[in-house]
N, C-alpha and C positions, 0 to 999 in steps of 0.2 A: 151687699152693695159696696163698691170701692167708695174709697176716699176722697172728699175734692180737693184734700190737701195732701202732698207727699215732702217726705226729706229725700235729697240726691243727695248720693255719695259718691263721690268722684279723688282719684286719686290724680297725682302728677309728679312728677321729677323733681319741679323746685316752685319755692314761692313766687318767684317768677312768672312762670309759666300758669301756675293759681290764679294769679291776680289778674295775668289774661284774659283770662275762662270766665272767673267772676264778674270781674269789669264787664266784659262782654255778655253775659246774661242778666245782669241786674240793669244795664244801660238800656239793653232790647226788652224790658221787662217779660222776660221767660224768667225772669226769680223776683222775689224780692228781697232778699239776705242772702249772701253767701258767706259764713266762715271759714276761714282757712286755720289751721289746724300747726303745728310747729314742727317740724321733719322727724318723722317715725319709721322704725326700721320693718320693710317688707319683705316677709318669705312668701316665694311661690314657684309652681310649676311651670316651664317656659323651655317649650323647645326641646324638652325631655334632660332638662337641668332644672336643680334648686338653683332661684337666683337668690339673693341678697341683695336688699338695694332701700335707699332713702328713698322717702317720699313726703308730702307733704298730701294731707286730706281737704277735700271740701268740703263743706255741710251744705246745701243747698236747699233753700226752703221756697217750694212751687205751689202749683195747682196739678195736680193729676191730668188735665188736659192737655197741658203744653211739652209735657216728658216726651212722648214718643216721635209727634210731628215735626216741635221745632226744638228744643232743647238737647235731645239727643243728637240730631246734626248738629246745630249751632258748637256742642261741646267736640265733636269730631273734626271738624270743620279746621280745629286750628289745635286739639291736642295732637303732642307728635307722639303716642304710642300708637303702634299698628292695632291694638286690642285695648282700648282704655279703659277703667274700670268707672260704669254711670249706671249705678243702681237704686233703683226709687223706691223707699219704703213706707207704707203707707202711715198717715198718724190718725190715730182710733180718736184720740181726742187732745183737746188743748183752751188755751185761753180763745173764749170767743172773741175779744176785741183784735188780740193780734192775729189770730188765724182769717177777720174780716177784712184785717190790712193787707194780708197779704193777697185777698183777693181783690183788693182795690188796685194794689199799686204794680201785678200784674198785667200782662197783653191780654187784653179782653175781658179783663174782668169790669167785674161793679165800679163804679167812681162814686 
């Protein structure tokens, strides 16, 4: 059985462009937490080069239901990498009160 709750991992260029993202999803409640992360250095496959390149992370703390419909566009929508990095991993367990906050203070959830 999936999780009703998930963490998004989302990468970006700068804290700037984070606080965007997060702004914009905890506002439309598709999150209810995002942390952004302090600039970490990224290797990866790109184009058939290693790149190197700063990034900053977000931690995004959801419900499972709103990742693919509206969270994943919402996050496309206005990150400028052509291939962003938003991956949901599921949480097996946590504090029951804050994992009920976050389904309150989510789109569609409990109030």
């Amino acid at each position: 059985m999936a999780s009703s709750y998930v963490i998004v991992l989302i990468t970006a260029p700068s804290r700037v462009i984070a606080r965007t993202i997060a702004n914009q999803l905890v506002e439309n409640g598709l999150a209810a937490c995002v942390n952004i992360l302090p600039p970490m250095e990224s290797i990866y496959a790109w184009e058939g080069k290693i790149q190197r390149e700063e990034e900053v992370l977000l931690i995004v703390k959801t419900r499972a239901e709103l990742v693919e419909k509206e969270l994943i566009p919402a996050v496309k929508a206005v990150h400028p990498y052509e291939v962003p990095e938003i991956i949901a991993l599921p949480v097996q367990a946590g504090s029951k009160s804050y994992l009920d906050w976050i389904g309150e203070v989510t789109k569609g959830g409990s109030t």
